[in-house]
PDB file of N, CA, C and O in Angstrom, chain B, residues numbered from 101:
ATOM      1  N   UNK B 101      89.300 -39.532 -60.639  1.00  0.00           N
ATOM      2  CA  UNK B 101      89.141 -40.973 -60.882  1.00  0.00           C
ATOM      3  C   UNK B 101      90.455 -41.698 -60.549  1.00  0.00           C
ATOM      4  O   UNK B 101      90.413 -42.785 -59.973  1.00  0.00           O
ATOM      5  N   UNK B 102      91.321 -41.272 -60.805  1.00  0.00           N
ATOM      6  CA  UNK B 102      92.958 -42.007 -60.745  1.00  0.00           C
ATOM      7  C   UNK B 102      92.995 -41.628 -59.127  1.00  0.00           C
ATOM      8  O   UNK B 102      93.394 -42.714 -58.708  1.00  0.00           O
ATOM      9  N   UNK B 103      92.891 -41.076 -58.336  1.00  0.00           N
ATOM     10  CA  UNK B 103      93.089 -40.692 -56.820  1.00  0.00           C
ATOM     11  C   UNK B 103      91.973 -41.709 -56.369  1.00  0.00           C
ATOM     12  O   UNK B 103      92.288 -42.695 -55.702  1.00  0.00           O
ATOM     13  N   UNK B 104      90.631 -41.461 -56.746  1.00  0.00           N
ATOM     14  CA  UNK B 104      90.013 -42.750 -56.102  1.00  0.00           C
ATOM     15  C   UNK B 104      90.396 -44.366 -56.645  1.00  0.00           C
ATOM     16  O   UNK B 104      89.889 -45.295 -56.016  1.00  0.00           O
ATOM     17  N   UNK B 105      90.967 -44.560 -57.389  1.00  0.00           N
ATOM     18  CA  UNK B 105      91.454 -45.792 -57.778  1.00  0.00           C
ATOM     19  C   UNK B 105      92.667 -46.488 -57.227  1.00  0.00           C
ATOM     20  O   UNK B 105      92.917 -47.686 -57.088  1.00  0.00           O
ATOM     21  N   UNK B 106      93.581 -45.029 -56.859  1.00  0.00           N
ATOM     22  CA  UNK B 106      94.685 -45.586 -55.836  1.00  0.00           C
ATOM     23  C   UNK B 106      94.101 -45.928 -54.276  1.00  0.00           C
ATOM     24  O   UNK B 106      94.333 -46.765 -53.403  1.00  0.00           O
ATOM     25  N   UNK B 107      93.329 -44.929 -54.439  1.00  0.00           N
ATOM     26  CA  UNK B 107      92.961 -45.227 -52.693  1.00  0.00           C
ATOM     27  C   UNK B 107      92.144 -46.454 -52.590  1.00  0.00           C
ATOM     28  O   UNK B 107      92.010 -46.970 -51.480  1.00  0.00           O
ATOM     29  N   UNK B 108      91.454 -47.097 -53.874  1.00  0.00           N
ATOM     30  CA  UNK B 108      90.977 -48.004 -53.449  1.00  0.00           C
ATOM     31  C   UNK B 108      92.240 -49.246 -53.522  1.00  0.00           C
ATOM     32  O   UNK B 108      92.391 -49.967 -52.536  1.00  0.00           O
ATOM     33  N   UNK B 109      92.808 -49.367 -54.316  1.00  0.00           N
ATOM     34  CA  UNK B 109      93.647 -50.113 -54.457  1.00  0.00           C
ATOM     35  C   UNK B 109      94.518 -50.600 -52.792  1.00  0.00           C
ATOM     36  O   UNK B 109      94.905 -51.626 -52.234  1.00  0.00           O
ATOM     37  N   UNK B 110      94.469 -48.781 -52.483  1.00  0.00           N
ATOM     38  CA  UNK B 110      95.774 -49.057 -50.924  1.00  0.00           C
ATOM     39  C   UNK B 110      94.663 -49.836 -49.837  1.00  0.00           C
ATOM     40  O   UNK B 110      95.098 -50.514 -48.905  1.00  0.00           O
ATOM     41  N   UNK B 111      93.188 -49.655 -50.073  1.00  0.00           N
ATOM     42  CA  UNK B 111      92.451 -50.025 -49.041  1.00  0.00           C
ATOM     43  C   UNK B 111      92.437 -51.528 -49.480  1.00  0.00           C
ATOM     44  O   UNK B 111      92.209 -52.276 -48.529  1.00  0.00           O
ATOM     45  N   UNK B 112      92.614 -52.124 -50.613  1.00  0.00           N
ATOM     46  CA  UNK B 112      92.133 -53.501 -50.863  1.00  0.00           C
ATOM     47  C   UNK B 112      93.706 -54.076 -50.534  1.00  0.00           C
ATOM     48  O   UNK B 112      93.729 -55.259 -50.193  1.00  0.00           O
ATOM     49  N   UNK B 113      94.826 -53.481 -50.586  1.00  0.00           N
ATOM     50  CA  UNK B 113      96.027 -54.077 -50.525  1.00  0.00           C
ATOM     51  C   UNK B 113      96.708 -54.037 -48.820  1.00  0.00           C
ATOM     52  O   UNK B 113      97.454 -54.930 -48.417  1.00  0.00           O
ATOM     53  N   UNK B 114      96.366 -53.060 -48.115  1.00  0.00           N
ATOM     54  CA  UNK B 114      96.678 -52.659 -46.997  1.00  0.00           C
ATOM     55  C   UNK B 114      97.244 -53.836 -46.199  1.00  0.00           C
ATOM     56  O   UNK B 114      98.304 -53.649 -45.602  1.00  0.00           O
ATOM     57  N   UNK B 115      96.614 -55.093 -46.125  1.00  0.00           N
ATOM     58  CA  UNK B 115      96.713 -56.066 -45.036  1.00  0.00           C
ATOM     59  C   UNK B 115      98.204 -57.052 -46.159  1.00  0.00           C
ATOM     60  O   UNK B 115      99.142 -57.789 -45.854  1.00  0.00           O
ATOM     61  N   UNK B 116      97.820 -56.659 -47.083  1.00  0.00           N
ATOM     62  CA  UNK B 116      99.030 -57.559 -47.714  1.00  0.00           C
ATOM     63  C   UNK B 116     100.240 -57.197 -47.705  1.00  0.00           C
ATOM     64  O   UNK B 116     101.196 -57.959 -47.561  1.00  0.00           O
ATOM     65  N   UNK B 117     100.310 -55.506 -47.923  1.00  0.00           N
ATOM     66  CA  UNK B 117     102.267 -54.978 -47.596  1.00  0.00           C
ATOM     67  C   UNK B 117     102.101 -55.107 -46.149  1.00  0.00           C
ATOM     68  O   UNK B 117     103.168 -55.505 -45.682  1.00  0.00           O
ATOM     69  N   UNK B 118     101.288 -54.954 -45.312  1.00  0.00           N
ATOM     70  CA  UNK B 118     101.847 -55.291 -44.005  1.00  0.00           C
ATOM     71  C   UNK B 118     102.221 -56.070 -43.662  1.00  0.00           C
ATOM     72  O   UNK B 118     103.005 -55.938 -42.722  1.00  0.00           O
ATOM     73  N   UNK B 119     101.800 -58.018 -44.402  1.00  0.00           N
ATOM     74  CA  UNK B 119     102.289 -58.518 -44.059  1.00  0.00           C
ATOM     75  C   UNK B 119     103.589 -58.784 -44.739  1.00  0.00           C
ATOM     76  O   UNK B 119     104.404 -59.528 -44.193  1.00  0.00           O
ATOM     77  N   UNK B 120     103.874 -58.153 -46.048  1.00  0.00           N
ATOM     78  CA  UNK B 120     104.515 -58.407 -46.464  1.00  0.00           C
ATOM     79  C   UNK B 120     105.948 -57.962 -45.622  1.00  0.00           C
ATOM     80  O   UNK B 120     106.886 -58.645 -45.210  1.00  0.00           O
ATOM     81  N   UNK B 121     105.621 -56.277 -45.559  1.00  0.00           N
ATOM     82  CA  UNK B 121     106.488 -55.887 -44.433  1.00  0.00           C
ATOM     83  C   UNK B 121     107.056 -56.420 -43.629  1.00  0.00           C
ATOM     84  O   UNK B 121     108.256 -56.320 -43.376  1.00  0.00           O
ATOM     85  N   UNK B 122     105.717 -57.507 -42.760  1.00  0.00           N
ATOM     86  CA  UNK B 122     106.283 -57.870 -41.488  1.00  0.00           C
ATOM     87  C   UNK B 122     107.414 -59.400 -41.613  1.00  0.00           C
ATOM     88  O   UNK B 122     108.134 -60.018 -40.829  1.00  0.00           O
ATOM     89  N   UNK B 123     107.022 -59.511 -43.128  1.00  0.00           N
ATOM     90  CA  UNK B 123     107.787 -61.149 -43.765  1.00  0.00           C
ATOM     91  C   UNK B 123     109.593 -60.199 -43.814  1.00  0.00           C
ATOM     92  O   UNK B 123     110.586 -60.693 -43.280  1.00  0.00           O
ATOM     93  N   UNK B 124     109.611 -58.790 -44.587  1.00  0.00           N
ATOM     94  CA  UNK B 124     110.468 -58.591 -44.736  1.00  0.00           C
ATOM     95  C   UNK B 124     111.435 -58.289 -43.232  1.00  0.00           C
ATOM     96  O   UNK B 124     112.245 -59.099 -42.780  1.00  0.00           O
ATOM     97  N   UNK B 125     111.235 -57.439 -42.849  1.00  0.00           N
ATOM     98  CA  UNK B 125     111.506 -57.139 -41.358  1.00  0.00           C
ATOM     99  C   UNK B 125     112.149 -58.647 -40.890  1.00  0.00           C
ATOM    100  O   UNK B 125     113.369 -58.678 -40.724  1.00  0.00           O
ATOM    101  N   UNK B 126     111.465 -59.747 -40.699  1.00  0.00           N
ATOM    102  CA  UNK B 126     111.863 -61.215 -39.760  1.00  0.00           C
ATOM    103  C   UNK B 126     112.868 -61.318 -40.493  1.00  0.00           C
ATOM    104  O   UNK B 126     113.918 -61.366 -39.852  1.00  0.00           O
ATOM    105  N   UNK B 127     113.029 -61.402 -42.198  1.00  0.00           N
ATOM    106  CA  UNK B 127     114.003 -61.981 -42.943  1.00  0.00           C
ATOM    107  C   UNK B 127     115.266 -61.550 -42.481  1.00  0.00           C
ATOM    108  O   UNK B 127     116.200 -62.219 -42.039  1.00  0.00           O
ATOM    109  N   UNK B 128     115.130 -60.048 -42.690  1.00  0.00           N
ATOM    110  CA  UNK B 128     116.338 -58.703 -42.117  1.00  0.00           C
ATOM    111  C   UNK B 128     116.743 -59.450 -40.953  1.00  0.00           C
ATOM    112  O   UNK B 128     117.802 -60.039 -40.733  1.00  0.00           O
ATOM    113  N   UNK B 129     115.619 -59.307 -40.189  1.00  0.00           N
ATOM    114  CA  UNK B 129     116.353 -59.416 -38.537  1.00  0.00           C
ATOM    115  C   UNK B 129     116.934 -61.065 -38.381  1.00  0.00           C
ATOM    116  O   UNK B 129     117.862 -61.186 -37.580  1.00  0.00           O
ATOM    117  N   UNK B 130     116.406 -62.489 -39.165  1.00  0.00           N
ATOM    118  CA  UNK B 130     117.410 -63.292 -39.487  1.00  0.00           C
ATOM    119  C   UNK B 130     119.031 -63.330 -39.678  1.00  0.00           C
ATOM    120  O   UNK B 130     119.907 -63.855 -38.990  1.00  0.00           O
ATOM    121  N   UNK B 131     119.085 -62.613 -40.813  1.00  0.00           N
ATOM    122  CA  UNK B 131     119.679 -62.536 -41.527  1.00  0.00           C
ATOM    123  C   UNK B 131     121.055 -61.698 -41.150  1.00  0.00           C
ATOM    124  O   UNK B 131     122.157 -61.911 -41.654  1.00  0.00           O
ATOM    125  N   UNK B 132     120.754 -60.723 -40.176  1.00  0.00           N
ATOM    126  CA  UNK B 132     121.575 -59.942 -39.441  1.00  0.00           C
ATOM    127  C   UNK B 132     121.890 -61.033 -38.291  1.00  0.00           C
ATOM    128  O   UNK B 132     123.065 -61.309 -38.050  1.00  0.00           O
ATOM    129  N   UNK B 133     121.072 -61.514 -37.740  1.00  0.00           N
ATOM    130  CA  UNK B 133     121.590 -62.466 -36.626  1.00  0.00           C
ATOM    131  C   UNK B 133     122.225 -63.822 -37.408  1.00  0.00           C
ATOM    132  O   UNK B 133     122.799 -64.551 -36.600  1.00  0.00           O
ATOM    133  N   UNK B 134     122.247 -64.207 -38.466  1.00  0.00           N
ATOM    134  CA  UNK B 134     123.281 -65.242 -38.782  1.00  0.00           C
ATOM    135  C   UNK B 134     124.621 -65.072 -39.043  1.00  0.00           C
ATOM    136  O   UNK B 134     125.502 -65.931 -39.060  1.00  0.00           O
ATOM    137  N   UNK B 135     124.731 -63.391 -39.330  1.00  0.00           N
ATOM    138  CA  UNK B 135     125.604 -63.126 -39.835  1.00  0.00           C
ATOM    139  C   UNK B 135     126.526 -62.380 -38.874  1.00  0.00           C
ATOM    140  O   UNK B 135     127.703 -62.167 -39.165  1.00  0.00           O
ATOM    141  N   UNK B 136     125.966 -61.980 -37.708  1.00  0.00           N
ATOM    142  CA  UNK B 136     126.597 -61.726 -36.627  1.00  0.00           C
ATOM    143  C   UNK B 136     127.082 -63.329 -35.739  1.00  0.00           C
ATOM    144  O   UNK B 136     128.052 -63.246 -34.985  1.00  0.00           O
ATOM    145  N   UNK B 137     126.421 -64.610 -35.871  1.00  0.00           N
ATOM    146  CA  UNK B 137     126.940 -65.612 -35.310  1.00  0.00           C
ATOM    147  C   UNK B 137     128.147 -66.508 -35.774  1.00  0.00           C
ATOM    148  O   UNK B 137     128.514 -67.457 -35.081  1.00  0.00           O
TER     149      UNK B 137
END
């Protein structure tokens, strides 16, 4: 029950850490380029 509850969880969340990911990633790669200018 706890293994199918995570997996449902990762299937209902999936599209959201990705984007979250992809929010974090731009910030990084900002953030490195301001600080290199």
């Amino acid at each position: 029950m706890r293994i199918a509850k995570k997996k449902k969880v990762t299937e209902r969340n999936k599209i959201t850490i990705r984007i979250e990911n992809k929010f974090v990633q731009n910030h990084k790669v900002r953030y490195a380029f301001l600080r290199k200018a």
